[in-house]
DRENPA-3360 file (N, C-alpha, C; in nm, 2 decimals, always signed):
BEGIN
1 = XXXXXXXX = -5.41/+12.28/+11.44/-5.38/+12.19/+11.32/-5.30/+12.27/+11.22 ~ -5.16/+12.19/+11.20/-5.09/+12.28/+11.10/-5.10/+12.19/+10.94 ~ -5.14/+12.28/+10.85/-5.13/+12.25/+10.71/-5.01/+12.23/+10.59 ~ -4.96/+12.13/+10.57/-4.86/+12.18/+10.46/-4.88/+12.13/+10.34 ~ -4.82/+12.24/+10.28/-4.87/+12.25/+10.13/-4.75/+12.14/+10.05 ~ -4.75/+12.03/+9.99/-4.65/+11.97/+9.91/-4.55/+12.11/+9.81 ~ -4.42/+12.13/+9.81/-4.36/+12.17/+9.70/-4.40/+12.20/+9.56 ~ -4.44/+12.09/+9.52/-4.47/+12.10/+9.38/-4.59/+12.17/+9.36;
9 = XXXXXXXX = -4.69/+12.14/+9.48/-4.80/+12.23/+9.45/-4.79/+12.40/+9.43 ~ -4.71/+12.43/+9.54/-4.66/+12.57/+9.56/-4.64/+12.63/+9.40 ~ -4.52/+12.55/+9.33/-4.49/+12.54/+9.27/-4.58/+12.59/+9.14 ~ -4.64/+12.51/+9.15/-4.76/+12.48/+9.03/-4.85/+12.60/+9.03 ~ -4.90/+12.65/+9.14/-4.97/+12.77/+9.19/-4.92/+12.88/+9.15 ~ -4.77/+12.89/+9.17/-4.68/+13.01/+9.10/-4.69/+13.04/+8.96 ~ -4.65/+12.93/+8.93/-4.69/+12.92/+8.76/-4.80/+12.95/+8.71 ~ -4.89/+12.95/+8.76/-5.04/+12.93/+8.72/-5.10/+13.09/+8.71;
17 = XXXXXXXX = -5.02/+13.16/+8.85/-5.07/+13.31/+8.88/-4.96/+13.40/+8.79 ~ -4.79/+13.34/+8.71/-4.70/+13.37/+8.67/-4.80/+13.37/+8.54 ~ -4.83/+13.26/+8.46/-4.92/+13.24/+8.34/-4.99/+13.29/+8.33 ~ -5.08/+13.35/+8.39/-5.20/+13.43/+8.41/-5.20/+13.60/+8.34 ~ -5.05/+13.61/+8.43/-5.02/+13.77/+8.38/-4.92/+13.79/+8.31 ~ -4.86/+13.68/+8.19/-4.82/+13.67/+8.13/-4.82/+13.67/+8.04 ~ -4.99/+13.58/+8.03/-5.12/+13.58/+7.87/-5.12/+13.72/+7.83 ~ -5.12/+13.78/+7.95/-5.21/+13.96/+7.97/-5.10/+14.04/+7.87;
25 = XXXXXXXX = -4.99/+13.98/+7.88/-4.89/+14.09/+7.82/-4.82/+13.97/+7.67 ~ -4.94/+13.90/+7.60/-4.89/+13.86/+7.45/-4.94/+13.95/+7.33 ~ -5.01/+13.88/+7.23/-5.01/+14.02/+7.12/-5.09/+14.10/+7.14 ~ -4.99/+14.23/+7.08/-5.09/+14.31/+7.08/-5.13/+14.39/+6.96 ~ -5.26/+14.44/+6.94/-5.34/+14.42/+6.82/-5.43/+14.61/+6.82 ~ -5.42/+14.66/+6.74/-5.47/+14.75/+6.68/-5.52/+14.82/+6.56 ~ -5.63/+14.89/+6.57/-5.67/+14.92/+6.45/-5.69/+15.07/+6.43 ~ -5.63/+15.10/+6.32/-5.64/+15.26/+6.29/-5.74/+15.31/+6.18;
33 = XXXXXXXX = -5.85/+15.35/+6.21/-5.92/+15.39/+6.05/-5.87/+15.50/+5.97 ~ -5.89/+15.48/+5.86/-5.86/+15.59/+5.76/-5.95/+15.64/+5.69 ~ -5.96/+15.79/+5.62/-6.05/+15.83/+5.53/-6.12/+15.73/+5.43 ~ -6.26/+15.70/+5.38/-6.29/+15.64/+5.32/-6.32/+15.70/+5.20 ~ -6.30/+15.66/+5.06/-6.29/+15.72/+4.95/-6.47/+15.77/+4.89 ~ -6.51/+15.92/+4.87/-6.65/+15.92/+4.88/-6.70/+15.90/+4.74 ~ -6.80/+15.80/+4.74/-6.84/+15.77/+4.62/-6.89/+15.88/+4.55 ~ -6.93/+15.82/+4.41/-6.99/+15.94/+4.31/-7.17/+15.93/+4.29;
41 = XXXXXXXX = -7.22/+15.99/+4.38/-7.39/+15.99/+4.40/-7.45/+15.94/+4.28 ~ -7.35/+15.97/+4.16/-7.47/+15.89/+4.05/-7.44/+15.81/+4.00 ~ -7.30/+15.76/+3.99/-7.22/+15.62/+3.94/-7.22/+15.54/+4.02 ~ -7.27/+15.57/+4.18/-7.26/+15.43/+4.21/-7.38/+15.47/+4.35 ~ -7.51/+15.51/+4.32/-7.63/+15.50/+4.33/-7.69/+15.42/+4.40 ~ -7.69/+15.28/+4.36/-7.78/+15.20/+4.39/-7.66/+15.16/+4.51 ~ -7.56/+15.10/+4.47/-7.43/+15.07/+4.62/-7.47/+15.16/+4.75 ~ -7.52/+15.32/+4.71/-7.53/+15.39/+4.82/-7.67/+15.38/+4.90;
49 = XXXXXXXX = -7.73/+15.36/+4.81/-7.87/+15.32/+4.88/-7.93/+15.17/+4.94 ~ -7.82/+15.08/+4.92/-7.87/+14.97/+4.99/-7.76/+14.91/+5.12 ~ -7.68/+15.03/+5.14/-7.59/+15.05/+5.22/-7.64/+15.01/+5.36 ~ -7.78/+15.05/+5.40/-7.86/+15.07/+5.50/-7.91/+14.93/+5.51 ~ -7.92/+14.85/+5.46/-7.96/+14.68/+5.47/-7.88/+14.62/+5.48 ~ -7.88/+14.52/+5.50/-7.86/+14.37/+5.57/-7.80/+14.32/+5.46 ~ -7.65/+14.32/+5.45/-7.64/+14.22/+5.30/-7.65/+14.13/+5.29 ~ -7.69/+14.06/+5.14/-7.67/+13.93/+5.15/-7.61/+13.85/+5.20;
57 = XXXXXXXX = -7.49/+13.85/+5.15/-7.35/+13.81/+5.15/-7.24/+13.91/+5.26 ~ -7.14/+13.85/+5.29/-7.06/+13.92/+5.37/-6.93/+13.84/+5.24 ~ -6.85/+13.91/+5.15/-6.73/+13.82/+5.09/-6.63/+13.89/+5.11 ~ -6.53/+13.76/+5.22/-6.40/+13.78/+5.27/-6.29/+13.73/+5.12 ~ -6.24/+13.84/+5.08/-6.15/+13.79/+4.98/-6.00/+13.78/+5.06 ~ -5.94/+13.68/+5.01/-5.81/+13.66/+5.05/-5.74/+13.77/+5.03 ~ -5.65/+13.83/+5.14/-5.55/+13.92/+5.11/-5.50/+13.91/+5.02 ~ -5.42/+14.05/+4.95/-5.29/+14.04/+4.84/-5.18/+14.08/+4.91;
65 = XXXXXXXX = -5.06/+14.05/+4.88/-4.94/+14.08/+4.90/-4.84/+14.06/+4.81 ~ -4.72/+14.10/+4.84/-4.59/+14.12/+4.77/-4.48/+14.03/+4.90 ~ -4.38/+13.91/+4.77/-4.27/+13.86/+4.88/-4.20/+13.99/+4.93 ~ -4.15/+14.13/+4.88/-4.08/+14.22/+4.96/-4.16/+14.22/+5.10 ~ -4.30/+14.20/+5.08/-4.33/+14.27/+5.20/-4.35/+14.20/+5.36 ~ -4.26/+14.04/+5.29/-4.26/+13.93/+5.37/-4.10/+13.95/+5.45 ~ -4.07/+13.95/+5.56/-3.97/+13.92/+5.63/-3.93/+13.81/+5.65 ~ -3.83/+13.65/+5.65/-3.90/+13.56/+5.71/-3.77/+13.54/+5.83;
73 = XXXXXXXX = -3.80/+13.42/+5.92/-3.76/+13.46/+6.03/-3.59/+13.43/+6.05 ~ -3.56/+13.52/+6.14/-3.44/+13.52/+6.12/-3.36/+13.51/+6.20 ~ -3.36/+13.34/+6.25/-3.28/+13.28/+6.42/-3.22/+13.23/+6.30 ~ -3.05/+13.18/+6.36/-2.96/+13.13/+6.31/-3.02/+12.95/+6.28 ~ -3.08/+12.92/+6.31/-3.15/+12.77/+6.31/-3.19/+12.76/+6.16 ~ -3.28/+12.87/+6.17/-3.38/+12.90/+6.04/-3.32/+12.91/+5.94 ~ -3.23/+13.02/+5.94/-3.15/+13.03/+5.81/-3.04/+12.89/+5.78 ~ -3.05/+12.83/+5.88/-2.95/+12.73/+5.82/-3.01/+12.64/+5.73;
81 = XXXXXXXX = -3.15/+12.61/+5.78/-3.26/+12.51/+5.72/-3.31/+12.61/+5.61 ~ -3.27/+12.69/+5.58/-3.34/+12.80/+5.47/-3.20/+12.73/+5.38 ~ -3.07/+12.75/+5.40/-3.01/+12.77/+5.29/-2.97/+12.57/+5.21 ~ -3.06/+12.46/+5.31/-3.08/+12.34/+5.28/-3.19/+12.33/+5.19 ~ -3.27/+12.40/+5.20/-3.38/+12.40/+5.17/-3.37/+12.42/+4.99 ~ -3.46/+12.33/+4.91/-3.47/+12.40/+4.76/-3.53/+12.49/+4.70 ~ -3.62/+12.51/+4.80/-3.72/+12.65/+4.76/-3.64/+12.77/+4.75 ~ -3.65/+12.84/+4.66/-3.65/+12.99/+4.66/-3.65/+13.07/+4.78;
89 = XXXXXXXX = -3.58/+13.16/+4.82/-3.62/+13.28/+4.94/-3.76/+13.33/+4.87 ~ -3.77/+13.31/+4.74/-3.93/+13.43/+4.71/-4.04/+13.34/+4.71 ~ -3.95/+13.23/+4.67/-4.10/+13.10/+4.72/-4.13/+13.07/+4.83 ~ -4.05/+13.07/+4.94/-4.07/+13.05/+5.10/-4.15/+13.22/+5.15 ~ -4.13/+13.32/+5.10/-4.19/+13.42/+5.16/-4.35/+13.39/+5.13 ~ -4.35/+13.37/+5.02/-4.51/+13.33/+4.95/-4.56/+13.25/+4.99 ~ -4.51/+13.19/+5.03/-4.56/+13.09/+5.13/-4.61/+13.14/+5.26 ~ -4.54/+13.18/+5.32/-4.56/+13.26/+5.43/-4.68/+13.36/+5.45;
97 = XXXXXXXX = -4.65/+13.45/+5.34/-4.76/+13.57/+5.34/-4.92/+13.48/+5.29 ~ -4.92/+13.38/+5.22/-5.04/+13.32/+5.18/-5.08/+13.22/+5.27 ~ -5.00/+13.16/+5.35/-5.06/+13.11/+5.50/-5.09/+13.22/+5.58 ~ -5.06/+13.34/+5.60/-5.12/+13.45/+5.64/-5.20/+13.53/+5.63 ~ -5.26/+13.52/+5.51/-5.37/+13.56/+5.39/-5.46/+13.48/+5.45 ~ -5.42/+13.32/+5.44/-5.57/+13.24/+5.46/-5.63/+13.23/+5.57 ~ -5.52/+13.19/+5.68/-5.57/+13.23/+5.80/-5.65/+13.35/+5.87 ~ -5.62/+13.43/+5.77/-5.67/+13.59/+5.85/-5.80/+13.58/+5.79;
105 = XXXXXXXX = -5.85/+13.54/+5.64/-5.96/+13.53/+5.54/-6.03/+13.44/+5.63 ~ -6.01/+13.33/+5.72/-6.07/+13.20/+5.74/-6.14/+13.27/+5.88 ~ -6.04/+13.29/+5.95/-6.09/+13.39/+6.10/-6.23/+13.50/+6.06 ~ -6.18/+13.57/+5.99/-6.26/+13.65/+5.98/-6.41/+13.59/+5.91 ~ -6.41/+13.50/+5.82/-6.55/+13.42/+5.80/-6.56/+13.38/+5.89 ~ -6.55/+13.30/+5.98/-6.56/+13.22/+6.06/-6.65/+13.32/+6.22 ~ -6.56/+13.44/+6.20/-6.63/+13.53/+6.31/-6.76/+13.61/+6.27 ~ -6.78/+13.61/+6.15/-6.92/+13.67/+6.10/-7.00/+13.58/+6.09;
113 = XXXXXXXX = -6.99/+13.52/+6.06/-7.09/+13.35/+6.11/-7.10/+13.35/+6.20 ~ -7.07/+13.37/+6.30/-7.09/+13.35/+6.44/-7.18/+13.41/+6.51 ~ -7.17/+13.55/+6.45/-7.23/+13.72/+6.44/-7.40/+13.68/+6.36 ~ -7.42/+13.58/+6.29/-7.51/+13.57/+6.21/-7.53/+13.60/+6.05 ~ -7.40/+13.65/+6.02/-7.47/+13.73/+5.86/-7.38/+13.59/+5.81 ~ -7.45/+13.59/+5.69/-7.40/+13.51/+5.53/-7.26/+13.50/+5.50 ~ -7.17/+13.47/+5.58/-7.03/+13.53/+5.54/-6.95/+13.41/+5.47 ~ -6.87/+13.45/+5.31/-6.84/+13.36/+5.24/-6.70/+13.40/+5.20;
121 = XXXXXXXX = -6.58/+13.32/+5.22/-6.48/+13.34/+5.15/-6.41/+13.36/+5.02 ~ -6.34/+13.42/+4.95/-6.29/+13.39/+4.84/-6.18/+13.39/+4.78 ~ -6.09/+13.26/+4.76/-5.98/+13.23/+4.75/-5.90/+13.31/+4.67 ~ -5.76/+13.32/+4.70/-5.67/+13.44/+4.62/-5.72/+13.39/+4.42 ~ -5.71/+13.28/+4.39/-5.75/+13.16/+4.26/-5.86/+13.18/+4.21 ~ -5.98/+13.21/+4.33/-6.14/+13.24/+4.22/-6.18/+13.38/+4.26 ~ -6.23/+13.46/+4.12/-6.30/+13.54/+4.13/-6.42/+13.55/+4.10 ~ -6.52/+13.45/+4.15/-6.64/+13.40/+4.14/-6.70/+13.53/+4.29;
129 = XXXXXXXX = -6.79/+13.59/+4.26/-6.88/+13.67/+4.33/-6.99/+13.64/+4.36 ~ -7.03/+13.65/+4.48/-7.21/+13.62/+4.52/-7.31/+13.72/+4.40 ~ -7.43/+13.65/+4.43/-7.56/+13.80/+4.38/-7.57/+13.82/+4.51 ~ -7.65/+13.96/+4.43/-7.68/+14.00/+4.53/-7.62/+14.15/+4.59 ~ -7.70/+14.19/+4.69/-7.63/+14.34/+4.74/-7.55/+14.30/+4.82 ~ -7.43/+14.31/+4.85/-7.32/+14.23/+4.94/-7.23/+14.34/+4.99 ~ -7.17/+14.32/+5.12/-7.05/+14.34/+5.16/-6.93/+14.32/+5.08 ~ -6.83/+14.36/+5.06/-6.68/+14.30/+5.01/-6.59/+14.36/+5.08;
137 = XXXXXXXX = -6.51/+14.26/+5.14/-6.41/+14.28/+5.25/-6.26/+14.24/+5.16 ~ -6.20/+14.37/+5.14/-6.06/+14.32/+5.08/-5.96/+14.32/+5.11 ~ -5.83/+14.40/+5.11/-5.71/+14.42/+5.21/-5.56/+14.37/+5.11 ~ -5.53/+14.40/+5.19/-5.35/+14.35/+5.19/-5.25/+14.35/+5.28 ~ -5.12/+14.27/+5.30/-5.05/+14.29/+5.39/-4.94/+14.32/+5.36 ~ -4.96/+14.44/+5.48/-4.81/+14.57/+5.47/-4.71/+14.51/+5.51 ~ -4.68/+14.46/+5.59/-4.56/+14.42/+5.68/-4.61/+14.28/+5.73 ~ -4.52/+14.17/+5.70/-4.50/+14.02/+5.77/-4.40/+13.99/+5.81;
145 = XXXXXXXX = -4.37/+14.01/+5.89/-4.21/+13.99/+6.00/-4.25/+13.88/+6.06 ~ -4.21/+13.81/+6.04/-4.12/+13.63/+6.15/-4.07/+13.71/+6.27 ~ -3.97/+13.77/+6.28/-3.89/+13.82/+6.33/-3.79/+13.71/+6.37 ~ -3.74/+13.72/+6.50/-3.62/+13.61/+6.54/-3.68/+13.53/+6.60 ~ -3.74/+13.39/+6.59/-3.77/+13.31/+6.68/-3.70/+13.27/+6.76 ~ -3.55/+13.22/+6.79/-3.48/+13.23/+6.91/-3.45/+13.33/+6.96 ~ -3.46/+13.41/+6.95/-3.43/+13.53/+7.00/-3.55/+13.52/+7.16 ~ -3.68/+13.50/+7.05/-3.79/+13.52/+7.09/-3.86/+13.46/+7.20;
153 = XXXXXXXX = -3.80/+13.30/+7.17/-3.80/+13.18/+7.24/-3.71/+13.17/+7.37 ~ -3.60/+13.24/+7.36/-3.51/+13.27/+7.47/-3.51/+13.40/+7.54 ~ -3.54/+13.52/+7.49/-3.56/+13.65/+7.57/-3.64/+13.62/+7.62 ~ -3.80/+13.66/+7.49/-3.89/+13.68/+7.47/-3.89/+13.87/+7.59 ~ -4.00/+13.90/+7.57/-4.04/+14.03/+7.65/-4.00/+14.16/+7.55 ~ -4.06/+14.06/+7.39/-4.05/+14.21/+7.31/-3.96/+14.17/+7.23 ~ -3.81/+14.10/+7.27/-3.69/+14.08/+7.20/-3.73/+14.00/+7.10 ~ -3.68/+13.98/+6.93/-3.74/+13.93/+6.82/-3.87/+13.92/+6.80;
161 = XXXXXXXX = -3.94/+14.01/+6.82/-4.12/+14.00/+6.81/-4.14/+13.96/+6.67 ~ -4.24/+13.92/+6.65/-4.28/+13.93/+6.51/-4.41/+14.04/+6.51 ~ -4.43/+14.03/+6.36/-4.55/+14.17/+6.36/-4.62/+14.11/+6.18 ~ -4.77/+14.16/+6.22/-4.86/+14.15/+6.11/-4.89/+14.26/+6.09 ~ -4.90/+14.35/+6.01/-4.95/+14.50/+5.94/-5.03/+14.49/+5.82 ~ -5.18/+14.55/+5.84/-5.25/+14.51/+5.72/-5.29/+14.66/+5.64 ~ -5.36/+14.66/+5.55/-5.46/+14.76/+5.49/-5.60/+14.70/+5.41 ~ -5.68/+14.71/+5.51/-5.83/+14.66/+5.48/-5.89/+14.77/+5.40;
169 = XXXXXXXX = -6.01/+14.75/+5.30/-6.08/+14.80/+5.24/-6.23/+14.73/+5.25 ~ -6.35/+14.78/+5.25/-6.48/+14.72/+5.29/-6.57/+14.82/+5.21 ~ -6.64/+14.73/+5.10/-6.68/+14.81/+4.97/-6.87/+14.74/+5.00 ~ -6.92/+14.86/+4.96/-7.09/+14.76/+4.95/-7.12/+14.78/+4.79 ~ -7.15/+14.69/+4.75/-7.14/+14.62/+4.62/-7.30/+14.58/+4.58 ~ -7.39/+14.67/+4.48/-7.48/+14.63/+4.42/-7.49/+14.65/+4.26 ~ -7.58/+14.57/+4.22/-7.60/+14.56/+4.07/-7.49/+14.59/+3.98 ~ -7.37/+14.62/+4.07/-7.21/+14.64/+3.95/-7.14/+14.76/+4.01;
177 = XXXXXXXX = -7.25/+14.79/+4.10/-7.17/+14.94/+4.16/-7.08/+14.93/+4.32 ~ -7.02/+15.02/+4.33/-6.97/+14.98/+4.46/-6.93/+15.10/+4.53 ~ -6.92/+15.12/+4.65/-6.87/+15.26/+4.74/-6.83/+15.16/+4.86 ~ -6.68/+15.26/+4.87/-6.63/+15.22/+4.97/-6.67/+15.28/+5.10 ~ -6.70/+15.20/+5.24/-6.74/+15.20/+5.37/-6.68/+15.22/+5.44 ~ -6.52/+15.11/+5.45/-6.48/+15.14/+5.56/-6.33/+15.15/+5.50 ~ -6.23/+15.20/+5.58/-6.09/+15.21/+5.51/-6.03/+15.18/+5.64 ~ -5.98/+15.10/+5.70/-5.89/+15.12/+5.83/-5.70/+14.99/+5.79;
185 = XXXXXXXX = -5.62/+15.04/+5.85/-5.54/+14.95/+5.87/-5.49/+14.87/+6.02 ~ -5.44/+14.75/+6.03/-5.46/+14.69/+6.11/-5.30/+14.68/+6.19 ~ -5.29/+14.66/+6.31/-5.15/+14.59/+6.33/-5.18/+14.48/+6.46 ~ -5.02/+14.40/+6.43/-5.01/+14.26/+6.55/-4.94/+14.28/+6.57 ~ -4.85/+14.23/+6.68/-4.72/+14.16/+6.73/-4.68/+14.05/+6.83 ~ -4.62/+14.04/+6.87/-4.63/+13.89/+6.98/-4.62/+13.99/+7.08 ~ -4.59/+14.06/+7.11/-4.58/+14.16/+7.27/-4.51/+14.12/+7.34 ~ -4.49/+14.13/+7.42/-4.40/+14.11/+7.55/-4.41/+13.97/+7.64;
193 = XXXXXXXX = -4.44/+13.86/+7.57/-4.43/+13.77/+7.63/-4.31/+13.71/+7.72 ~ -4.30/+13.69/+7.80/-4.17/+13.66/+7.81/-4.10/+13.48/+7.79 ~ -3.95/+13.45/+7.78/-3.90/+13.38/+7.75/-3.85/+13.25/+7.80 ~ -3.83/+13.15/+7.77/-3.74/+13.10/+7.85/-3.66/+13.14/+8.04 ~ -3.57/+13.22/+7.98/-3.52/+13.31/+8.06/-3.58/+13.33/+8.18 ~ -3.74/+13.37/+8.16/-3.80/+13.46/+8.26/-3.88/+13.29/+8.28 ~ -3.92/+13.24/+8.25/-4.00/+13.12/+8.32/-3.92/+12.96/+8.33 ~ -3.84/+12.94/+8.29/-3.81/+12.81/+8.36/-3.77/+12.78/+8.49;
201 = XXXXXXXX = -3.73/+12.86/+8.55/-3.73/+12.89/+8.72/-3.88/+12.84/+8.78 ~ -4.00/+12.85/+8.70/-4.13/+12.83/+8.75/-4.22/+12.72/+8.66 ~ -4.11/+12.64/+8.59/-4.13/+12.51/+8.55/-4.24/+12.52/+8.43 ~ -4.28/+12.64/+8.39/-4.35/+12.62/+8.26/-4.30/+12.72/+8.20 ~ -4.33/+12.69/+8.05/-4.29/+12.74/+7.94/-4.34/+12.80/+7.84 ~ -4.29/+13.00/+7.83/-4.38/+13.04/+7.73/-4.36/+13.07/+7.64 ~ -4.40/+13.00/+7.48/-4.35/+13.05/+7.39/-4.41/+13.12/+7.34 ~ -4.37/+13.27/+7.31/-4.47/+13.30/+7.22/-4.64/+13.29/+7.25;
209 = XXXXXXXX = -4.72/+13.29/+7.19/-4.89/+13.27/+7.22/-4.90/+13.13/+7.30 ~ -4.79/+13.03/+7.27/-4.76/+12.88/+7.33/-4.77/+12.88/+7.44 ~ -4.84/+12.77/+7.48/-4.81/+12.77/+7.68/-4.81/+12.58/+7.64 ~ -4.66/+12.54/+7.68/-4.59/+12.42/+7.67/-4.57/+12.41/+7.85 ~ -4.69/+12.32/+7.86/-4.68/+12.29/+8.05/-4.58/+12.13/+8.04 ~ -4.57/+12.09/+8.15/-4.50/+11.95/+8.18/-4.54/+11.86/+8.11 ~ -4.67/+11.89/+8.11/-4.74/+11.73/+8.06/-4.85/+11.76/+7.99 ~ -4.85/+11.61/+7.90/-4.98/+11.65/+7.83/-5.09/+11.66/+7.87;
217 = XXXXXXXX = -5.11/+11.57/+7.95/-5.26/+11.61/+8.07/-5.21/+11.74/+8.12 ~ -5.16/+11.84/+8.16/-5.18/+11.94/+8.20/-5.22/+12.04/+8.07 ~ -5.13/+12.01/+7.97/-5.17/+12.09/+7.80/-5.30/+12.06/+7.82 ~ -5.39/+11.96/+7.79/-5.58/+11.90/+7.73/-5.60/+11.99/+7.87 ~ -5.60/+12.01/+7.94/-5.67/+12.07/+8.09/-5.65/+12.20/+8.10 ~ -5.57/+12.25/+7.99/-5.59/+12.42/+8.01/-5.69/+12.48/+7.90 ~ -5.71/+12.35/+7.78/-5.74/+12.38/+7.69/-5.74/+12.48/+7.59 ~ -5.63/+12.57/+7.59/-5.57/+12.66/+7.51/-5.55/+12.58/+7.34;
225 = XXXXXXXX = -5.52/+12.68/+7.27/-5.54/+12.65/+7.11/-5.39/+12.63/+7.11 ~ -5.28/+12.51/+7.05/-5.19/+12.54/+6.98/-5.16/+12.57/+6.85 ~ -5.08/+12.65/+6.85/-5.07/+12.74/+6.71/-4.94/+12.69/+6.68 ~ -4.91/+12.64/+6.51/-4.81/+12.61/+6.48/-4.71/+12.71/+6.45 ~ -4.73/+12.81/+6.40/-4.63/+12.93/+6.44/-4.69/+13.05/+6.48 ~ -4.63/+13.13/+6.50/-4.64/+13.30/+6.52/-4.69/+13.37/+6.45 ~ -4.70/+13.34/+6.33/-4.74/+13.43/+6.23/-4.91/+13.37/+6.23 ~ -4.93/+13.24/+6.21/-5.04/+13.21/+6.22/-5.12/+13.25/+6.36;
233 = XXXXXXXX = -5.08/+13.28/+6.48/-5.16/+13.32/+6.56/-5.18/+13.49/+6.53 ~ -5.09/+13.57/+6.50/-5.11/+13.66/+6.46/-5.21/+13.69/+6.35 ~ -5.22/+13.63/+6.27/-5.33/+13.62/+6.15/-5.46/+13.60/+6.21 ~ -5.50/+13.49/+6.28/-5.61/+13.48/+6.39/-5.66/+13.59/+6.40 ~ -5.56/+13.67/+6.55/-5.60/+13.75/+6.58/-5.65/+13.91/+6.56 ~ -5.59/+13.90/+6.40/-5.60/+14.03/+6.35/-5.73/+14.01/+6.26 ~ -5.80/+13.89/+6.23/-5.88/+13.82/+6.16/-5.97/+13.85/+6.28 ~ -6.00/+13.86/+6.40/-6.06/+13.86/+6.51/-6.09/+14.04/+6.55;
241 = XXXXXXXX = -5.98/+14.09/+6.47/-6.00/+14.25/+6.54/-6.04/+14.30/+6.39 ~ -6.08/+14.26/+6.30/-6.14/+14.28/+6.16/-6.27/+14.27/+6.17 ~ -6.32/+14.14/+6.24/-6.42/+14.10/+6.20/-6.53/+14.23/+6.33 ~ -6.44/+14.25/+6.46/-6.48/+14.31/+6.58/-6.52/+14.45/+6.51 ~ -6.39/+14.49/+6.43/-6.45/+14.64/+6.40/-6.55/+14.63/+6.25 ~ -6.62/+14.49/+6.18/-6.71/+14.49/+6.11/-6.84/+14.51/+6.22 ~ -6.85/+14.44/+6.32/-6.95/+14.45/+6.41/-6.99/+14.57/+6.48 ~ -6.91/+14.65/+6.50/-6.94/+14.81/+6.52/-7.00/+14.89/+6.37;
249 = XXXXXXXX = -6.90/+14.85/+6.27/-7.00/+14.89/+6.18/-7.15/+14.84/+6.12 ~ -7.19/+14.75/+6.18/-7.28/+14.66/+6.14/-7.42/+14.73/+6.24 ~ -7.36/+14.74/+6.39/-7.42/+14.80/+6.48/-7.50/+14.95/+6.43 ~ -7.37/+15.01/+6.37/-7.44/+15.16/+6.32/-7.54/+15.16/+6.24 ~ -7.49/+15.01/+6.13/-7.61/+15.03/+6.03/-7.74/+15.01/+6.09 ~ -7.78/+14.98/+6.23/-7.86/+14.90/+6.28/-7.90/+14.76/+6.21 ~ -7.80/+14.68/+6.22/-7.81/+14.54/+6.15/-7.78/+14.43/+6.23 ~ -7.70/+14.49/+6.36/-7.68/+14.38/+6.49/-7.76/+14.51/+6.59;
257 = XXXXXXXX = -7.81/+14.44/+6.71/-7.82/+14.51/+6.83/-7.66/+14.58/+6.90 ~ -7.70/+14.68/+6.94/-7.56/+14.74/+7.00/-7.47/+14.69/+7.07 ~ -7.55/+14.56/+7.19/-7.49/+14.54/+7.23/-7.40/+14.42/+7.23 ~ -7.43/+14.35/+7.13/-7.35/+14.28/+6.96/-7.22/+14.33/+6.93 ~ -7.22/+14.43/+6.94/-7.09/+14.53/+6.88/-6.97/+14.45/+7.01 ~ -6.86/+14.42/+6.91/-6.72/+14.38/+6.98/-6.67/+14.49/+7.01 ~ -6.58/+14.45/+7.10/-6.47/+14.59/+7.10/-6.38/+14.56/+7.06 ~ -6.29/+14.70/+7.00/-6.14/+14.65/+6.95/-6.05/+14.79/+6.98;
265 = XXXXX = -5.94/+14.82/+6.95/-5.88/+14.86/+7.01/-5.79/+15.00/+6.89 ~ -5.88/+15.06/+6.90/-5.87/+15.17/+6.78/-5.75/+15.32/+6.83 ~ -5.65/+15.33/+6.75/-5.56/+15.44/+6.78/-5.58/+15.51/+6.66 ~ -5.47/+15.62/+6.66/-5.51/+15.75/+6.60/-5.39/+15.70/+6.46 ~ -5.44/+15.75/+6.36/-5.31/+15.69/+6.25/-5.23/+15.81/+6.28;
% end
């Protein structure tokens, strides 16, 4: 008995094993720690000694940034719709960097909840603080590059990447005092995904973190997240490798079981 496989299915199979090791090679995400600044044994006392407990509170404060430190993106499309546009270049970057801020702030509560501790946001707008002996999770972002989205869309495999660069700070905070814990900085990029170029020959399409199949029944059936841009999936993810290297430190404190502890992907600064 001979079998034949229809074309399209072949087809579809390609793509499927093409997508597979294609996911493998999108962003990539690292974290570097840094010296942590040593408190002063008697000014800030009581911070050091309840360091070893469970905090109340876990408070994710929104990132800060600066528009220099925003790139935004830079396909010929973009800029054309930039120079229609009435907003400011320093109002669109601010934009930018503070959809990046939230997103990363939102992920990261969102993954300590998950984890079990008390974890509360706080908007760039309020500086309202929990009681309590608490965590405080702060940061900023070094570098926001868009990069070239056509570029990106059409090479892709590195060509126009974009990139998220952070500097986190993670302070334990009692009765007014505080010592800093942890000091590390963070990086993203879209990585090597590849483009256009490299997949329309195999009938699907990758953009970016995007996977745009034929049809919408095939999109609901892979059930992947769509992300409205690059920068926002980048924010996620680095929101996801924050919260992974809070979980190792949480582990040491013995406050999760060990084997609780995420992994993430730590290089040498």
């Amino acid at each position: 008995m001979r079998f034949h496989l229809d074309s399209r299915i072949v087809v579809r199979i390609t793509a499927w094993i093409f997508m597979s090791a294609a996911l493998a090679c999108c962003a990539r995400l690292s974290i570097s720690p840094q010296a942590t600044e040593r408190p002063d044994p008697v000014r800030d006392y009581q911070a050091i000694e309840t360091e070893r407990f469970v905090p109340d509170w876990i408070e994710v404060y929104d990132f800060d940034f600066s528009d220099s430190s925003v790139h935004e993106n830079a396909s010929p499309l973009q800029r054309t719709l930039d120079l229609l546009s009435q907003d400011s270049p320093e109002a669109r970057r601010n934009e930018v960097a503070a959809d990046a801020a939230a997103n990363l702030s939102v992920q990261i509560e969102k993954r300590l909840d998950q984890m079990g501790f008390s974890a509360i946001r706080i908007r760039r707008d309020d500086d309202v603080s929990m009681p309590g002996n608490n965590l405080v999770v702060t940061g900023r972002l070094i570098d926001v590059d868009e990069g070239n989205g056509l570029t990106r869309i059409a090479v892709g495999l590195g060509a126009g990447e974009s990139t998220l660069d952070t500097e986190v700070r993670v302070y334990r905070v009692s009765h007014g005092e505080r010592a800093e814990v942890l000091s590390f900085t963070t990086h993203a990029d879209s990585g090597r995904m590849p483009g256009l170029a490299e997949t329309a020959p195999l009938g699907v399409f990758l953009i970016g973190p995007i996977t745009v199949l034929s049809t919408v029944r095939d999109t609901a059936f892979t059930g992947q997240k769509i992300y409205s841009t690059q920068m926002e999936y980048l924010a996620g993810e680095t929101g996801d490798q924050i919260s992974n290297y809070l979980s190792q430190y949480a582990a040491e404190e013995i406050w999760i079981p060990g084997y609780k502890a995420k992994s993430v992907n730590l290089v040498a600064h």
